[in-house]
N, C-alpha and C positions, 0 to 999 in steps of 0.2 A: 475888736473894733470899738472905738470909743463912740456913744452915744451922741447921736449931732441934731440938732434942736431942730425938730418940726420934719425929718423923715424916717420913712417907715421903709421896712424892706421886706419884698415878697420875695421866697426862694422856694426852688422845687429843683431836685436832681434827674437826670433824664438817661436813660442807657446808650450806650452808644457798642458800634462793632467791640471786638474782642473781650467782652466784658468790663468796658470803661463806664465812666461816667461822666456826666457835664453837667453843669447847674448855668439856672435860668436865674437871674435877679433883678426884681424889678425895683426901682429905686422913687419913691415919690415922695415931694417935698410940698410941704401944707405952709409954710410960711409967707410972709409979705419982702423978704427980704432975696436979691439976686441970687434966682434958682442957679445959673451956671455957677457961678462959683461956689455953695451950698453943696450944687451937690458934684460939682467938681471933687472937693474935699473929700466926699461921702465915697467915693468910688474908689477915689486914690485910697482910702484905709480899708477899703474891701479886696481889693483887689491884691494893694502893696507892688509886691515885684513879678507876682504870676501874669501871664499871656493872658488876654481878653481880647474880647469885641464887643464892641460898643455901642447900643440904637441910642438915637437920640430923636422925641417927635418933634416933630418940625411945626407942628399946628402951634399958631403959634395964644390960643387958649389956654395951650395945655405944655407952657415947658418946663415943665416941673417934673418931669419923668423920664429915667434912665432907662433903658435894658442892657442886663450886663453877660454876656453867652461866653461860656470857658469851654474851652476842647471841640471846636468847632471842627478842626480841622482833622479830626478823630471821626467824624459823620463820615456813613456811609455818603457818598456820589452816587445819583442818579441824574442822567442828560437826559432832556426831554431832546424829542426828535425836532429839526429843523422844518 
């Protein structure tokens, strides 16, 4: 991934069933210039052509920060009761 001016990325990988794996990315942009497309960019070269999901905050303080979640659909389900 090419280096993109003004964000930093937090990652951590997290176990899932069958001996998978999934990584957490946190994506935050320190610049003055329009975070969505900045880190629009950012995500699209992290990601490429692999499945993701996607947080984006909504506060709107703080839009300068992605979470980027792979292999979600790899988690254990738990239903909470009605």
């Amino acid at each position: 991934m090419n280096n993109i001016l003004g964000v930093s990325i937090r990652e951590s990988e997290y176990s899932l069933a069958n001996n998978k794996k999934g990584t957490m990315a946190v994506f935050i942009y320190y610049g003055d210039k329009d975070s969505k497309v900045i880190l629009d960019q950012a995500v699209s070269q992290y990601v490429q052509n692999k499945p993701y999901h996607e947080l984006i905050d909504i506060n709107p303080e703080n839009q300068g920060m992605r979470v980027i979640l792979s292999n979600i659909n790899d988690m254990e389900e738990r239903r909470l009761p009605l």
